[in-house]
Structures are given as structure tokens and as C-alpha cells.
C-alpha positions as CSV (number, residue, x, y, z in Angstrom):
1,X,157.9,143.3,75.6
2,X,158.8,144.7,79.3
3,X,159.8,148.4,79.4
4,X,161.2,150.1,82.3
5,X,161.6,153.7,81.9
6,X,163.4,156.0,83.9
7,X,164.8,153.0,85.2
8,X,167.4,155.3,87.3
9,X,164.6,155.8,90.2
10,X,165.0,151.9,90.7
11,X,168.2,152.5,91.9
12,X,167.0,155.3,94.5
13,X,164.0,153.2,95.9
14,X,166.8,150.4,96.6
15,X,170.2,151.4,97.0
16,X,171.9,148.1,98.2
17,X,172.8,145.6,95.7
18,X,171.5,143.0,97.7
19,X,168.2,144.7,97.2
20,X,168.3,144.9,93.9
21,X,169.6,141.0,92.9
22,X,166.2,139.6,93.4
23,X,164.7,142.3,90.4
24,X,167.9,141.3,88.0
25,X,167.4,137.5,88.6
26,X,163.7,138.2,87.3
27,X,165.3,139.9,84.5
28,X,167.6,137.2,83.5
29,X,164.8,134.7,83.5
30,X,162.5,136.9,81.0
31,X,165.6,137.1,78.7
32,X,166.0,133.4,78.4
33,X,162.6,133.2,77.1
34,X,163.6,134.0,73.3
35,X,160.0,135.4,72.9
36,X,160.3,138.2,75.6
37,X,162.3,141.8,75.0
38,X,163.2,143.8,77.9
39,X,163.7,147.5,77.5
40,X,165.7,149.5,80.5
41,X,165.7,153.3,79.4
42,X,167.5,155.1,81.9
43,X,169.9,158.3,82.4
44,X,173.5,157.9,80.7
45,X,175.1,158.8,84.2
46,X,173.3,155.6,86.3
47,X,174.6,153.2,83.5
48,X,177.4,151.9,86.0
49,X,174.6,150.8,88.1
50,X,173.8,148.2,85.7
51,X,177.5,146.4,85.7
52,X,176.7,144.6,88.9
53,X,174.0,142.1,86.5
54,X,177.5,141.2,84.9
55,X,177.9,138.5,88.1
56,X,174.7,137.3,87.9
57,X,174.6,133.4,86.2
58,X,171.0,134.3,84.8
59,X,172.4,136.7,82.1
60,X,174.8,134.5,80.4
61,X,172.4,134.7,77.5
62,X,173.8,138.0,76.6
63,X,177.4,137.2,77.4
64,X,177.3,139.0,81.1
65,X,178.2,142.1,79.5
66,X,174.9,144.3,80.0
67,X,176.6,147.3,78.2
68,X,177.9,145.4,75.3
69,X,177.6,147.7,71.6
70,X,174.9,144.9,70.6
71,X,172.3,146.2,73.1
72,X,173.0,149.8,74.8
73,X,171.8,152.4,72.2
74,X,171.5,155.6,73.0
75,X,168.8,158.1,72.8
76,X,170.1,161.3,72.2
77,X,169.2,164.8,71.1
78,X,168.2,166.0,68.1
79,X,171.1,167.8,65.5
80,X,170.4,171.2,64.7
81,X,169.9,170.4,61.0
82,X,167.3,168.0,62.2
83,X,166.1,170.3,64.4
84,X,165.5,173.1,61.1
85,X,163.6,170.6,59.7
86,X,161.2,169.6,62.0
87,X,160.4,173.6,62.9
88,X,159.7,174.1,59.2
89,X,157.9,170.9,59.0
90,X,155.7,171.8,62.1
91,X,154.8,175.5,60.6
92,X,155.9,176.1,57.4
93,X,151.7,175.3,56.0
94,X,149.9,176.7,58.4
95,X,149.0,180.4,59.8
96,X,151.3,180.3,62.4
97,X,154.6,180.8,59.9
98,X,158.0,181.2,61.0
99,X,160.5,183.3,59.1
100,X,163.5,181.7,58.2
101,X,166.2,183.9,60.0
102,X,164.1,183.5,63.6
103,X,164.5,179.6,62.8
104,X,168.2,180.1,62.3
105,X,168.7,182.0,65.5
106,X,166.1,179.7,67.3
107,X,168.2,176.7,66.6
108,X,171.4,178.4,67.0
109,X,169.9,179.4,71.0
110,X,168.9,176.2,71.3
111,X,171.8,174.2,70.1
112,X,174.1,176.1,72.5
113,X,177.4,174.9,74.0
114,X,176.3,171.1,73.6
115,X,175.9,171.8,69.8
116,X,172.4,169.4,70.3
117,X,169.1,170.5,71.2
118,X,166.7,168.9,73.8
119,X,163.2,168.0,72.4
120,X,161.7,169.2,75.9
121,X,163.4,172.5,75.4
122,X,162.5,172.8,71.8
123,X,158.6,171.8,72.9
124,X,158.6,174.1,75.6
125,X,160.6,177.3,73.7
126,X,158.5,176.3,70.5
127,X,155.2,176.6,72.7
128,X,155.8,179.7,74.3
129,X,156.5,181.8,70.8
130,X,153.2,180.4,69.6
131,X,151.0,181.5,72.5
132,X,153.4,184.8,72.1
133,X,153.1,184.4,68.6
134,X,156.7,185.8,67.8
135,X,157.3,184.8,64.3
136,X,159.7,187.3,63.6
137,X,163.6,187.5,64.6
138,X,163.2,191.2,65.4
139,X,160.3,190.1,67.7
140,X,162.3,187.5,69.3
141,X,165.0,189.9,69.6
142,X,163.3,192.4,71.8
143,X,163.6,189.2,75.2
144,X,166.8,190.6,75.1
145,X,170.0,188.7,75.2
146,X,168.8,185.3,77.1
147,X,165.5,185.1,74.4
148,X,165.5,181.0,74.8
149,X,166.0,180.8,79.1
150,X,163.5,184.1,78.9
151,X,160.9,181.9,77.1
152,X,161.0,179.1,79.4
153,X,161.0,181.4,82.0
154,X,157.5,182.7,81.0
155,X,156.6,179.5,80.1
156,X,156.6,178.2,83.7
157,X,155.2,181.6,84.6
158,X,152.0,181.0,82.9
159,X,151.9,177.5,83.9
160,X,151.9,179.3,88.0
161,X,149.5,182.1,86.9
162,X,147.3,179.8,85.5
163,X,146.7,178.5,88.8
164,X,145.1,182.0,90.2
165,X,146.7,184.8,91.8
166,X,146.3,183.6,95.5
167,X,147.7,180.2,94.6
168,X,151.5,181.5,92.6
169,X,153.6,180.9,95.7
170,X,152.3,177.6,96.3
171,X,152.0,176.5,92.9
172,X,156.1,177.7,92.4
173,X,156.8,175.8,96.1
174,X,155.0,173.0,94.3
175,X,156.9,172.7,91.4
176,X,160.4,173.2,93.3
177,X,158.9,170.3,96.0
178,X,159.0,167.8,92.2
179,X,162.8,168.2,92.0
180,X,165.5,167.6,93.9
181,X,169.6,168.6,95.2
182,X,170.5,165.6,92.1
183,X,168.6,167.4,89.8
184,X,166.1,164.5,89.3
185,X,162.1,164.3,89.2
186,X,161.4,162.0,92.2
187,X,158.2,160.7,92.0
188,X,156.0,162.1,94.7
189,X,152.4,161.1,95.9
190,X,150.0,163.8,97.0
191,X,150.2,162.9,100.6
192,X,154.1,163.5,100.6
193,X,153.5,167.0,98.5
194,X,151.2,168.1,100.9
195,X,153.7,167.4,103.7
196,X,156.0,169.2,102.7
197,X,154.2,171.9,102.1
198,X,152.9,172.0,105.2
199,X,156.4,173.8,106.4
200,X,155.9,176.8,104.3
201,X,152.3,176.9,104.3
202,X,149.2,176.4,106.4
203,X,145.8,175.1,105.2
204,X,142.2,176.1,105.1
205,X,139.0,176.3,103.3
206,X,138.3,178.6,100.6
207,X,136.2,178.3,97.5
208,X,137.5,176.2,94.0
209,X,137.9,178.4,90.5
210,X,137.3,177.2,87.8
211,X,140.6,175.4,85.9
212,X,141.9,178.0,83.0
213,X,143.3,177.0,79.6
214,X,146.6,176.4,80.8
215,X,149.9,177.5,77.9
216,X,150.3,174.0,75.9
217,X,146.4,173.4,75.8
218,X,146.0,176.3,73.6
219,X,146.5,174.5,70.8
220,X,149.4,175.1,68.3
221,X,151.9,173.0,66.2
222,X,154.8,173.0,67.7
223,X,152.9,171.7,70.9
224,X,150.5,169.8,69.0
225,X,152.0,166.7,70.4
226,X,151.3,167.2,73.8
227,X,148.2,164.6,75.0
228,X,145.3,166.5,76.5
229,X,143.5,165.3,79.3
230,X,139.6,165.9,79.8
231,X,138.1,168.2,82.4
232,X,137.8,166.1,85.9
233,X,135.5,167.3,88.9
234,X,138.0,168.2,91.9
235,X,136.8,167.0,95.6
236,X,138.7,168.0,98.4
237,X,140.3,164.9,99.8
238,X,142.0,165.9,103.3
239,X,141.0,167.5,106.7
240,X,142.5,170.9,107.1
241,X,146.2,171.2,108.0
242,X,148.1,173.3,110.2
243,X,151.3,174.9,108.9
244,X,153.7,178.1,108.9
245,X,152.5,181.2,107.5
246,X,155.8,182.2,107.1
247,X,156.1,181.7,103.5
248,X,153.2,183.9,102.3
249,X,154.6,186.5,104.9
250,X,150.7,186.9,106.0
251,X,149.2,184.7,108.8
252,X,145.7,185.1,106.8
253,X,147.4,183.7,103.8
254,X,146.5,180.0,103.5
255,X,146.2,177.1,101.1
256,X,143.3,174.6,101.4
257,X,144.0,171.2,100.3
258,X,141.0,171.7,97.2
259,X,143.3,174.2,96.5
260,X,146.1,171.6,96.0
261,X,144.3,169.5,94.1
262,X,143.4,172.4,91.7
263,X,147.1,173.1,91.4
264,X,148.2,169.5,90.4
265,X,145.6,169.3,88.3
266,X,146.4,172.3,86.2
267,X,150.4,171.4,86.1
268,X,149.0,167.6,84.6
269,X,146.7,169.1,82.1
270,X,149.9,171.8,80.6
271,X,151.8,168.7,80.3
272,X,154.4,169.9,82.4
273,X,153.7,167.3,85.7
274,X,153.1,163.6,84.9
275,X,150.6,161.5,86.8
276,X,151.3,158.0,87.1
277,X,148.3,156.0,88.1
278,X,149.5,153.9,90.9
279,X,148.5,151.6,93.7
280,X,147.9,152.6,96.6
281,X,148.3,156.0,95.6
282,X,148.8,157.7,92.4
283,X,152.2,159.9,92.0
284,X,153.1,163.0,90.6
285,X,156.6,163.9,88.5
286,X,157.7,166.2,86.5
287,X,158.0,165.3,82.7
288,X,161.8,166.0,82.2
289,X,165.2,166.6,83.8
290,X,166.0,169.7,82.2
291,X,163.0,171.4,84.0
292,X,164.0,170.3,87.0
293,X,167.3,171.6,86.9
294,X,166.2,174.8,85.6
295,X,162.8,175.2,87.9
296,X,165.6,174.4,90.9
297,X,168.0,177.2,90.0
298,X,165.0,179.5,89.8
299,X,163.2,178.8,92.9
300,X,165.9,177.8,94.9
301,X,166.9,181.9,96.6
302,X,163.2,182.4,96.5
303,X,163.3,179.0,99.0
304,X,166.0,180.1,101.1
305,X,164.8,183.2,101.7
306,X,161.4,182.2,103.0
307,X,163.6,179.7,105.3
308,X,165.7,182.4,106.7
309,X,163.0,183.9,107.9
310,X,161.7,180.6,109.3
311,X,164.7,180.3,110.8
312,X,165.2,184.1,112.0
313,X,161.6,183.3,113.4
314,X,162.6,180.2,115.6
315,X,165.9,182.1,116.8
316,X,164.0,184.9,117.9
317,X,161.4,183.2,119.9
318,X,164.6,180.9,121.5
319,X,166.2,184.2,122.4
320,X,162.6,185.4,123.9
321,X,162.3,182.2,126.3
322,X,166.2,182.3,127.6
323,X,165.3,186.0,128.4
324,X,162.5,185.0,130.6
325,X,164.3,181.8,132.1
326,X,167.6,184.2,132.6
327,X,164.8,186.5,134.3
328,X,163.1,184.2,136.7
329,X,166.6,182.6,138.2
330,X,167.7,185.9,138.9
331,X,164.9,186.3,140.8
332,X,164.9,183.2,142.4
333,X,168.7,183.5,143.5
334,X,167.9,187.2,144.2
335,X,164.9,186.7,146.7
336,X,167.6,184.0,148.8
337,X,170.4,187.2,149.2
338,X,167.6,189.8,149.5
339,X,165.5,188.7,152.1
340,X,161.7,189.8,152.2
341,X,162.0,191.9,149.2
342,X,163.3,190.1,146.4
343,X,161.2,187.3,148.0
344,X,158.2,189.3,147.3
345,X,159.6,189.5,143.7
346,X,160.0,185.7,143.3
347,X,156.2,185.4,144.6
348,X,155.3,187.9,141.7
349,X,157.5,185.9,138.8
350,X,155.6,182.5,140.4
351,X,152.4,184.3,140.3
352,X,153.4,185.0,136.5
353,X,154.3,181.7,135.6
354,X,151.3,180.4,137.0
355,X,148.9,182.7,135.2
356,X,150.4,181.6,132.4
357,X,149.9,177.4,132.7
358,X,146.5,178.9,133.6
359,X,146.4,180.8,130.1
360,X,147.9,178.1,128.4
361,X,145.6,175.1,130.4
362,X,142.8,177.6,129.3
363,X,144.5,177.8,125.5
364,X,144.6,173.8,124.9
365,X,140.9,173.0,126.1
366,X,139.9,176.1,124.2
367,X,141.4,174.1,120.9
368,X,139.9,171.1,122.0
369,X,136.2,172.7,121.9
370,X,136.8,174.0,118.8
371,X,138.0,170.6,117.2
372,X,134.8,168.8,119.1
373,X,132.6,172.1,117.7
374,X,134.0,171.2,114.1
375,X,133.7,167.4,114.6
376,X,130.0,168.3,115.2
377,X,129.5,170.9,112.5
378,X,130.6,168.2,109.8
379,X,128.4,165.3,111.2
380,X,125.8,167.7,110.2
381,X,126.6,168.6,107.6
382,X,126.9,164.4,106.5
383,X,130.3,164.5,106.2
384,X,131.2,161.5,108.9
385,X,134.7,160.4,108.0
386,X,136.0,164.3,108.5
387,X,133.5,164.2,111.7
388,X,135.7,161.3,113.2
389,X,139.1,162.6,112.1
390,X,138.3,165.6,114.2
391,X,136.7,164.1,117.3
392,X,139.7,162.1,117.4
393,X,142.1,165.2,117.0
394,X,139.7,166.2,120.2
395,X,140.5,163.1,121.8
396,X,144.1,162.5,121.1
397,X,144.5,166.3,122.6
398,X,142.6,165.4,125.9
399,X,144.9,163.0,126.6
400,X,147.7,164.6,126.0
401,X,147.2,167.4,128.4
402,X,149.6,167.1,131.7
403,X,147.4,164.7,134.4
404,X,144.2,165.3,132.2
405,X,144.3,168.8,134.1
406,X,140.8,169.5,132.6
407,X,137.2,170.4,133.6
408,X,134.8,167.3,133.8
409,X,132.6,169.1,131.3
410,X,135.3,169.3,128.1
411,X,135.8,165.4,128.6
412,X,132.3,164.9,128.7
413,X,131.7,166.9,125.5
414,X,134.6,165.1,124.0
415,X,133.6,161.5,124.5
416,X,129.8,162.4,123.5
417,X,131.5,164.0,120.3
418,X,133.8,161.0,119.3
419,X,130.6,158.6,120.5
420,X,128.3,160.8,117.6
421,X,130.6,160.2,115.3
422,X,131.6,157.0,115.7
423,X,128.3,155.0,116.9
424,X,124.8,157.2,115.8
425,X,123.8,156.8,112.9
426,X,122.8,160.2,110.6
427,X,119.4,161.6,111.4
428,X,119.1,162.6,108.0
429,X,116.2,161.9,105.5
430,X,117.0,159.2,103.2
431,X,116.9,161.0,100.1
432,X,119.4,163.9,101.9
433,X,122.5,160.8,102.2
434,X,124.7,159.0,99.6
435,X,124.1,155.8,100.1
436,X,125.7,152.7,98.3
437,X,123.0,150.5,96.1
438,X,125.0,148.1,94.4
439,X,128.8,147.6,93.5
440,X,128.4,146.7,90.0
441,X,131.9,144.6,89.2
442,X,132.9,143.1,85.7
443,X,135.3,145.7,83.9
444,X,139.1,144.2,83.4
445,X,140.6,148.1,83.8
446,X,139.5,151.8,84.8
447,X,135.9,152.8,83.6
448,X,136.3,156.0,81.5
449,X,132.4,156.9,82.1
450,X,129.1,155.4,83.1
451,X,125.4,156.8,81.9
452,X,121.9,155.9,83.2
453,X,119.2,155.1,80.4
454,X,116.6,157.1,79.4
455,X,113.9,154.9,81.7
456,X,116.8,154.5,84.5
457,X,116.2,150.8,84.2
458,X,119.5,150.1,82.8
459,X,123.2,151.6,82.8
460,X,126.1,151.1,80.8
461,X,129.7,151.8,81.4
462,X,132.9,151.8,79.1
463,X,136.2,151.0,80.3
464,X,139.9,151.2,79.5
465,X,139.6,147.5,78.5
466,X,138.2,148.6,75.4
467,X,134.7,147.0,76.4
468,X,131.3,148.7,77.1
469,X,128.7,146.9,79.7
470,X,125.1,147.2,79.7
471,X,123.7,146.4,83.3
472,X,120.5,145.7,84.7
473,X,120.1,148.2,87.5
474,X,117.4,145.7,89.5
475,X,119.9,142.8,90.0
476,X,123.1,144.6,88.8
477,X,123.8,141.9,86.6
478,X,125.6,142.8,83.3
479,X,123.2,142.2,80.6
480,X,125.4,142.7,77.4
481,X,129.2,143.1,76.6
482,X,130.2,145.4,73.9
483,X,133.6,145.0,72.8
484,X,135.8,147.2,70.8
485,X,135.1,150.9,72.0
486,X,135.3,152.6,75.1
487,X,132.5,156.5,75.2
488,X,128.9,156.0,75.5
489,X,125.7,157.1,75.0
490,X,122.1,156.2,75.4
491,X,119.8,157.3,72.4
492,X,116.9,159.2,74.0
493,X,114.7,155.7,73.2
494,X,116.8,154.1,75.5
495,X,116.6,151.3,72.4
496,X,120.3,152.3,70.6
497,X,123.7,153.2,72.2
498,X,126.4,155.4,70.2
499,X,130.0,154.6,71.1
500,X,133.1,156.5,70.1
501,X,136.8,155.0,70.3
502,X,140.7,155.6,69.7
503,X,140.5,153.6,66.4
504,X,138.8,157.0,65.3
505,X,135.7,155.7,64.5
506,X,131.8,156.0,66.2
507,X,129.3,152.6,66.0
508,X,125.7,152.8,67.2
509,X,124.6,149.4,68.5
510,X,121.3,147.9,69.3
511,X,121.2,147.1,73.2
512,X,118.3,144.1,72.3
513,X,121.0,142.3,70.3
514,X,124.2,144.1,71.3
515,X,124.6,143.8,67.6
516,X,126.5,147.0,65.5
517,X,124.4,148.2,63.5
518,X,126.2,151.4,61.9
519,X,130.1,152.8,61.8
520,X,131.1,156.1,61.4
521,X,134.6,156.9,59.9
522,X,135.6,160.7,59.5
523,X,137.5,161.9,62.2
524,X,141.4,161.4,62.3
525,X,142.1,161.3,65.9
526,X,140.1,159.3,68.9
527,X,136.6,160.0,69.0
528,X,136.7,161.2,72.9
529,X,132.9,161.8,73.3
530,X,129.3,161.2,71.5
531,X,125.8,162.8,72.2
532,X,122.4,162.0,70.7
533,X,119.8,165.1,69.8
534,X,116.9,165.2,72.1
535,X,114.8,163.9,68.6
536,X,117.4,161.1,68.7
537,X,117.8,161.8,64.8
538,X,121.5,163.1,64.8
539,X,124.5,162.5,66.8
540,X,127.2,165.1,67.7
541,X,131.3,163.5,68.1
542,X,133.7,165.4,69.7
543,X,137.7,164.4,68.8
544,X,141.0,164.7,69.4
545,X,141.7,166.2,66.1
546,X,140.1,169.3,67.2
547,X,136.6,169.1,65.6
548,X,132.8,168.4,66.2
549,X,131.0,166.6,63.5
550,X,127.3,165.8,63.6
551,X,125.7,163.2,62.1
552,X,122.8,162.1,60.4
């Protein structure tokens, strides 16, 4: 079976139909082979996109009519009885009750106009009264007229505070950066939201907090069905960017590409931004269209504000430099009428100008020692691929001064910095550098988590192919294949391995035979991690069903 969902970004990426026949060929050919289903989910308004497979020979097995009764069904809202009933099915046995007149009025707000409610809206409204915890209408009365847009509202709002004081404007520019004027989620890698950030924005280093709770990981039943992500260690993964202050209206205020990463990481783990694991680079979107509509309408003065004053900026400096040009040809046409006098005056304006190339000759190799200092600074401190970026920022700056106008002792110190980074190899103890051993290969998919044995002789690693590897360290050879679950964990023996799975269940295995020798059943969710007791006499599971359980 071949899904394809939100199928409507196909038709961004390739807007020509001559583009697109080659895909819808391929299509045609998977549905002549009776064992194959193919699944297009896409938006109700890009269905007329599809009536151009209607000419295609290929699709004659479903009577070229692509939007016949017999295979277009729609995915629609739910109806606000159905809607009643899954709110009281959610909450009606546990501590988090709701009465029955704030269900009424809930469903009422969310039904609306459209008579229909959106599941994203009734997740998002339904999380925010739990971590409010407003079970009462008189409660939910008191957000005023708007209670439902109010909720979201807040909803995002904790989403942005989440991500730290000093990172709310960014993290709001962030989120308006995932939508756009067609009030779609484009997909967007990290490179292209860091670009266009870099217009609001400027970029340096400051130190990573730690990633809070964010609203919908707080656990609840209306939200319960959210997936939550494990805790994953953020590395900086870009050289510092230059940008406009403007937007934080402080030329101190900064964001630092860590920072960035923090930010993405906490909009993933609320459920509100989607990653999409992709090759060469994984992408970012948001997880529904009524967001993006509504985080667009919000952000959207905020936005133009910070560009009129962009704008205001640029105009005033343009006004500035046709003041001083205005200024130096009247004194240029003055000192011909004049004679001696306003020739004196043109001297002085020339004398001006020239002071300021000087200044400005004096500015750029000024920036180029402090890119060759950096480049310099970060070889040691070990960090050579930052090292070269900036001696070749250094470089590339050299050259582009007018006629190389620059003192033989800045391109001396330029070319000795890109040659250090480029060709001498890192004075550096051994033991003080990372240094690649082995690339152990054998895993069909991502690993999930690798762990060293007790006596560092061996390692094994579990994968999303369901598989766990034990290697030999020595010739990093695998030495035994474990199929069926994916955590692991070395007794303290080094002689057993435990091993927990999404079939909800734990098995401890003997690493001489590779052979289970024991399964644990008693959690109701995936089993997400294991860990033996220093005595190696009882295991601890941790699962998605929100419990620990130790065994004996």
C-alpha cells in the first residue's frame, strides 16, 4: 500500500503538468498491479489538480475518472454529537471531569458557523483546559466572549514561553516563517528557517537551557494521543550569522543558531511542528492548516511592524547618503564659480571623503583580523571545520577588497590562518581529539541507541529495523543478530542483555547463544527503555503508558 499524504505540496514542488506526468505514469503502473493500493490524501480545494491523470492511457483501470464516487472519500470533521461523545469518553472516569453544561458550550464554540468541529482544534482547545484545568462552564466563562480563539491563543503562548524568555520573539517569527500567504504548512528545512530568519534577526553564542515540559507533554486525556518524543542532546550545527537587529529593537539582542535548535526542538516535542526525517536534510512543518491560518493572522501586524521599521531604517540611511552626495556636488560646482575659496572647500569635502575610504579600508581589514583571530581561536579549541569556514570568510574578504588595497602583513596572517586550518594537523594529545575507530555498518534503518559492555570488549546497538547487533569492538565484526526488539541493555556481567520493544513486552537474552531466555509482559504501551541494578538481580522498564515497573 503507497500513501501520499498531504499530497497538495506535490503540486507546489512542480507546478507544470509536464512535470508532474512522469509521477502519474508511475501511479498508473502501481494500480494495474491488482495487489498494490495507492492512497492520495490531499486538501479538498487541490482536487482539480488531479483531473489532468484523466488523459493519461495508464489509468484506464479505473475508468480515467480519478474523482469517480468509487474512490474519492472524504475525510471530514467530526459532528458535534460525535464530538459530545468523545469528550465524555476521554474524561468522564478519570480525575480530570468535565461538567456536562461546559461540554455543551465547548462543543457549541467549537462547532461554530461550519456546524463541524476540527480534531486539531478540539486537541488543542481540549489541551489547554486541562493544563488550565477549567472543568467548569463558569470557569470557562470568565476568557470572556472568544473562550475557544482565547484558548488557542494561550495555547501557542505556552508553546513560545516554553522556549525561554530571551527566545519568545524568535520562537513566534519561527512559527509565522512555517506558514505561508495560501495558508499552507510548507515544508521547511533548518537551513531555509535559519535564512529567513536571518532578516529579522542576528546570531551569536550564548549558553543552552535546559528543554521545559512543553503544554501537550504534560500529560492529560484529551491530549493523551499526542506521540511523545524522548529527550535528544542539542549540538550547535552552524557558524555564527550576521543579521538585523531590528526585530528585537536592541542591537545586543541576538539568537545563536543552538538557540534554534532548542526552539525546533521544543515546537516537535509539544506536537505542534512535525519533523519529517528526510534526505539530505530533514524538514520541519507544522501539524495542521488551521494553525497556520490562525498563527498567520496573529503574527502577521506583529511582522509588519518589525518590517516597517526595517524599512523606515533603509529609507533613512538612503536619505542620509543623497544628503552628503547633494553636499559634495555643490561644493564641487561651487569651488568652479568661487574661485580660491570654495576651492579650499572642495579640498576640505575631498579630504573628508578620503578619511573616510581610509576609515572604511581601516574597518574591512579590521573584520578580516577578527575572522582570521576566530578561525585561530576554534582550531584551538579542536573545532577544525568552524576553523576553515572562517579562515575562508578571512579570505573570501581579502579578495574582495578594491585592488587588494591591504597591508602585506593582514595577507600574510590570512594565508598562514587558512594554511592552519586547512594543512597542520592538531597539536593536541591523543586522548584530547575525537577520533574515528571503526564505522561499524549492518543495521537496515536508523539505530535508536548503542551501549558498550561492562568489559568494553563488545557493543551492541538496536535499530528501527526491529533488530539488535552485538559487535566485536576488536574487528567490528557483528557477532550476533537479535531480532524482534529494538532498547538495550548490558547486565552488569556483561553475560545477559535486556531488551524492550513496541509489542509492549521486555526479553533478556543470553549474548553466548543469542538465545531468549525470559519475556516480560505487563506494560500496555511500548517499553521505551530498560536498566539492570548494579547487583544485576532486577531490571527497571520505563513505557509509554506512563509507568516504571521493576522486575525480579
Amino acid at each position: 500500500m503507497l500513501i501520499f499524504d498531504q499530497f497538495e505540496e506535490f503540486f507546489f514542488v512542480y507546478p507544470e503538468p509536464k512535470q508532474r506526468r512522469q509521477f502519474f505514469e508511475f501511479l498508473g503502473e502501481c494500480l494495474n498491479i491488482l495487489s498494490v493500493k495507492v492512497i492520495l490524501s490531499l486538501r479538498i480545494d487541490y482536487l482539480h489538480y488531479l483531473l489532468e491523470c484523466n488523459r493519461l492511457s495508464s489509468l484506464k483501470i479505473i475508468g480515467n475518472d480519478i474523482l469517480s464516487n468509487h474512490v474519492l472519500y472524504e475525510l471530514g470533521n467530526f459532528s458535534p454529537s460525535d464530538t459530545q461523545s468523545i469528550i465524555q469518553r476521554l474524561t468522564e472516569n478519570t480525575s480530570f471531569y468535565l461538567e456536562p453544561a461546559l461540554i455543551d458550550q465547548l462543543v457549541t464554540d467549537l462547532a461554530g458557523e461550519l456546524g463541524e468541529v476540527r480534531p486539531i482544534e478540539l486537541q488543542v482547545v481540549g489541551a489547554q483546559l486541562q493544563t488550565e484545568n477549567i472543568t467548569t462552564l463558569a470557569k470557562y466563562q470568565e476568557l470572556g466572549s472568544n473562550a475557544k480563539e482565547e484558548l488557542v491563543k494561550r495555547y501557542l503562548a505556552e508553546v513560545v514561553d516554553d522556549c525561554g524568555a530571551e527566545n519568545q520573539q524568535a520562537a513566534e517569527l519561527l512559527l509565522y516563517l512555517l506558514t505561508d500567504e495560501k495558508g499552507t504548512r510548507p515544508l521547511k528545512t533548518r537551513v531555509e528557517l535559519e535564512r529567513d530568519l536571518q532578516q529579522y534577526l542576528s546570531f551569536s553564542e550564548v549558553q543552552l537551557s535546559e528543554i521545559p515540559p512543553t503544554p501537550l507533554e504534560k500529560g492529560g486525556y484529551i491530549a493523551a494521543f499526542i506521540p511523545k518524543r524522548g529527550n535528544n542532546t542539542i549540538t550547535p550545527s552552524t557558524p555564527l550569522l550576521r543579521g538585523s537587529p531590528q526585530a528585537g529593537g536592541s542591537r545586543d539582542q541576538v539568537l545563536n543558531a543552538s538557540r534554534l535548535d532548542l526552539i525546533l526542538k521544543i515546537f516537535v516535542k509539544s506536537g505542534l511542528v512535525v519533523l519529517l526525517p528526510e534526505n539530505p536534510a530533514d524538514r520541519y512543518q507544522l501539524v495542521h492548516d488551521y494553525l497556520a491560518a490562525f498563527i498567520r493572522q496573529q503574527q502577521e501586524p506583529k511582522l509588519k511592524q518589525v518590517m516597517a521599521e526595517l524599512e523606515a531604517e533603509k529609507k533613512q540611511r538612503k536619505i542620509s547618503e543623497a544628503r552628503f552626495n547633494k553636499l559634495l556636488r555643490y561644493a564641487l560646482m561651487g569651488s568652479v564659480a568661487a574661485g580660491l575659496v570654495l576651492a579650499g572647500l572642495a579640498v576640505t569635502a575631498w579630504d573628508a571623503a578620503r578619511r573616510a575610504d581610509e576609515q572604511k579600508k581601516h574597518a574591512e581589514i579590521s573584520e578580516i583580523n577578527a575572522l582570521a583571530n576566530s578561525s585561530e581561536a576554534l582550531s584551538v579549541a579542536g573545532q577544525y571545520p568552524d576553523a576553515l569556514i572562517e579562515g575562508l570568510k578571512a579570505g573570501v574578504k581579502l579578495k574582495s577588497i578594491a585592488g587588494g588595497a591591504t597591508d602585506t602583513l593582514t595577507q600574510m596572517r590570512t594565508l598562514a590562518t587558512l594554511q592552519q586550518a586547512v594543512y597542520l594537523q592538531p597539536k593536541e594529545p591523543k586522548e584530547n581529539r575525537a577520533i574515528e575507530v571503526n564505522t561499524l555498518e549492518g543495521h537496515s534503518h536508523w539505530l535508536y541507541s548503542v551501549v558498550f559492555s561492562p568489559d568494553g570488549q563488545k557493543l551492541a546497538s538496536s535499530g528501527l529495523d526491529n533488530t539488535i547487533k552485538i559487535w566485536d569492538i576488536t574487528t567490528g565484526k557483528a557477532i550476533k543478530t537479535l531480532a524482534g526488539h529494538s532498547s538495550v541493555v548490558f547486565s552488569p556481567d556483561g553475560q545477559k542483555l535486556a531488551s524492550g520493544s513496541g509489542d509492549n513486552t521486555i526479553k533478556i537474552w543470553d549474548i553466548a547463544t543469542g538465545k531468549a531466555i525470559k519475556t516480560l509482559s505487563g506494560h500496555s504501551s511500548a517499553v521505551n527503555s530498560v536498566v539492570f541494578s548494579p547487583d544485576g538481580q532486577k531490571l527497571a522498564s520505563g513505557s509509554g503508558d506512563n509507568t516504571i515497573k521493576i522486575w525480579d
